[in-house]
N, C-alpha and C positions, 0 to 999 in steps of 0.2 A: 870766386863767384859768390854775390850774395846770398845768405841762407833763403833769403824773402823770394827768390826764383821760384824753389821749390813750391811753397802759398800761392805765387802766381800761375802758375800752371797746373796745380789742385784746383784752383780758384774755374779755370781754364777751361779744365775737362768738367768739372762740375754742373758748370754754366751749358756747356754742349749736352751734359747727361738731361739737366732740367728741362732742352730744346726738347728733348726727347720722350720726356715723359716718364722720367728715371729717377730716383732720389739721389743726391748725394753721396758722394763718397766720405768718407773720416779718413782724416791724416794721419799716417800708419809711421812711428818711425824707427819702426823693423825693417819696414817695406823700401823705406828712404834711405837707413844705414846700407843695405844690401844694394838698391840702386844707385849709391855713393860708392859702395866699391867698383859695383861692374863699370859702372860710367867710367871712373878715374882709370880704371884698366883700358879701356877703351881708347881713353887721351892718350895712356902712356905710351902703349903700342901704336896708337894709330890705325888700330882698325876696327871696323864695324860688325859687331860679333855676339850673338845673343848668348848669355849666359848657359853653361852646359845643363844639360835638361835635367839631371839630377838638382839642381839648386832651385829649378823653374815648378817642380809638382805641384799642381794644385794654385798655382800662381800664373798669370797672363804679364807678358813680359813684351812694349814697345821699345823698339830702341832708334835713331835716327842723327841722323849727324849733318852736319852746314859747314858751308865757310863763306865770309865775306865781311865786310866793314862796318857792315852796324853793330846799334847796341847791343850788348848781349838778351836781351828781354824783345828784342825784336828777332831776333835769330831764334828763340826761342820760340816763339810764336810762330815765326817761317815751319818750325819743324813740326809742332803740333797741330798748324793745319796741315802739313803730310798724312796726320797719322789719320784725320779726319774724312780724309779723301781716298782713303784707304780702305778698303770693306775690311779685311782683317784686322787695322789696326784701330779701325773703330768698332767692332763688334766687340774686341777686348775690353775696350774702355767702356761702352753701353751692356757688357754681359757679367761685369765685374757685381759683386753680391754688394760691400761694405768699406772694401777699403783700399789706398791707393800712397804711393811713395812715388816720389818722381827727383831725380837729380840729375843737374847737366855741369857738366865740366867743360875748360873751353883752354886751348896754347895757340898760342900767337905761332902766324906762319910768315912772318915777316910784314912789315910798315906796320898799318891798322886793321891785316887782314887776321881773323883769328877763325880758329876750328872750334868750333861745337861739337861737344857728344851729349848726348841724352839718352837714360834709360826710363823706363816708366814700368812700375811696378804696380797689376790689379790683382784683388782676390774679393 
């Protein structure tokens, strides 16, 4: 997966915080190393699993998962307007103070279908 995913959906949520009347978040990449682990965890297993709450303190934690044929940067988008349409998982991302990590991983489920995992990480 391209590293520039992750800038596009900082970029992403940013642009939704500004609809909102919010500043900006800063690209965090503690926040991105840790949501590059959980995600890849999530591909490997195959399941949809928020990180155990010990790791989560004081952190707001989206996670969300796809599958289908497009690009990865559209599938990507499919998932983050989820989180948008989501009262919780937009309150996380509008109640976040400063900063934000975001990384999606993605394994082919056979032809050109692939799976998406996404975790997002706010504080």
């Amino acid at each position: 997966m391209p590293e520039d995913i992750r800038f596009y959906l900082i970029s992403l949520v940013n642009n939704f915080r500004r609809e909102n009347g919010k500043p900006p978040l800063s690209f965090d990449e503690a926040l991105c190393a840790f949501a590059k682990a959980h995600t890849e965890h999530m591909a490997n297993t195959g399941r949809l699993e928020h990180a155990p709450k010990h790791f989560r303190s004081g952190v707001g934690e989206n996670i969300n998962y796809i599958e289908g044929e497009e690009h990865p940067y559209q599938l990507a988008k499919a998932m983050f307007d989820d989180w948008v349409r989501s009262k919780t998982h937009k309150d996380i991302m509008l109640n976040a103070k400063h900063a934000a990590g975001i990384d999606v991983a993605h394994r082919g489920i056979g032809g050109n279908r692939k799976k998406l995992f996404m975790t997002g990480r706010f504080k």
